[in-house]
C-alpha positions in Angstrom: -103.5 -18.0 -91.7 -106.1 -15.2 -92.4 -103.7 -12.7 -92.5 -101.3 -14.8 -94.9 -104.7 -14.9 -97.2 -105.3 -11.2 -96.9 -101.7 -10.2 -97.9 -102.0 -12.8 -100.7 -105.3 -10.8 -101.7 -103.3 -7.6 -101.3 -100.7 -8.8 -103.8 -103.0 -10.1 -106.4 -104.5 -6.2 -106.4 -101.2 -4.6 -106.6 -100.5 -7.3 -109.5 -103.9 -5.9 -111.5 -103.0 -2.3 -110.3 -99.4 -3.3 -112.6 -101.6 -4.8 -115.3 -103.5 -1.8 -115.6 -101.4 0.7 -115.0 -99.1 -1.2 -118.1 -102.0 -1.4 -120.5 -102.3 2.1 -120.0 -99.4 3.3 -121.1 -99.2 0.7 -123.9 -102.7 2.3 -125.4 -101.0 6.0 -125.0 -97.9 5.0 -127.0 -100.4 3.5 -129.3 -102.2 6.6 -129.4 -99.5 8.8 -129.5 -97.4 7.1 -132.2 -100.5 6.8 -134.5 -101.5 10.3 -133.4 -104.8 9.6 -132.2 -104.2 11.3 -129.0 -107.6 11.7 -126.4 -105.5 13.9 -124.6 -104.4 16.9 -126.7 -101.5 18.2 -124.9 -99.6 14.3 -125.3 -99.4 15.6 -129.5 -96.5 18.0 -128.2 -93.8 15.3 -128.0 -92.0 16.8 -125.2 -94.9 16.5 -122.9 -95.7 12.7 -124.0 -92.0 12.0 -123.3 -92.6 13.6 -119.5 -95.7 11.7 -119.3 -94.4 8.3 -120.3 -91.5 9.2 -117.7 -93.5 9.7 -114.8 -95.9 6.5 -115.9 -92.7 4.9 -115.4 -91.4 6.1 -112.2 -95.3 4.8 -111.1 -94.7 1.4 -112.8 -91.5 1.8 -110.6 -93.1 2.1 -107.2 -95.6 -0.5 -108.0 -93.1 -2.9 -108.2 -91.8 -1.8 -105.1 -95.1 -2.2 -103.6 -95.2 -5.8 -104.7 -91.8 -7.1 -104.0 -92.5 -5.4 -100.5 -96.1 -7.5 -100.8 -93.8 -10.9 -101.7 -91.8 -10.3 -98.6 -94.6 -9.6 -96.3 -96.3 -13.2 -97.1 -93.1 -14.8 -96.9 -92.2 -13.4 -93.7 -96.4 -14.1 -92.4 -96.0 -17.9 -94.0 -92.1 -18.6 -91.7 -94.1 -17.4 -88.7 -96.8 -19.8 -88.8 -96.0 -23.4 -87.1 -95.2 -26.6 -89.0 -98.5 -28.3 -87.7 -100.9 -25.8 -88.9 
């Protein structure tokens, strides 16, 4: 069962990676669309746009990362017996 616990751990990072990682790009939009950039070079629209692209291609993978995290404790949680 440890390893079902530490995978579970592992998911629950990835999850506050996601949480973060959305927050993120919710403040830049904020930022961006009230022009109070921090970063100067997101004022040029074009480079916000290929910013908030690759954000999402990130979001993207860490979804990925979890559904692949959801599998792995499903898979460790059918492999334990039914007495345990």
């Amino acid at each position: 069962m440890p390893n079902t616990q530490r995978a579970e751990l592992e998911l629950a990072v990835l999850e506050a990676k996601q949480a973060a990682h959305h927050e993120a790009g919710a403040s830049l939009c904020y930022q961006h669309n009230n022009s109070m950039e921090l970063d100067l070079r997101l004022s040029d629209s074009d480079v916000f746009e290929l910013e908030m692209l690759e954000r999402n291609r990130e979001a993207a993978e860490l979804a990925v990362e979890i559904a692949k995290k959801r599998l792995e404790i499903f898979e460790l949680q059918g492999s334990v017996p039914a007495n345990e």
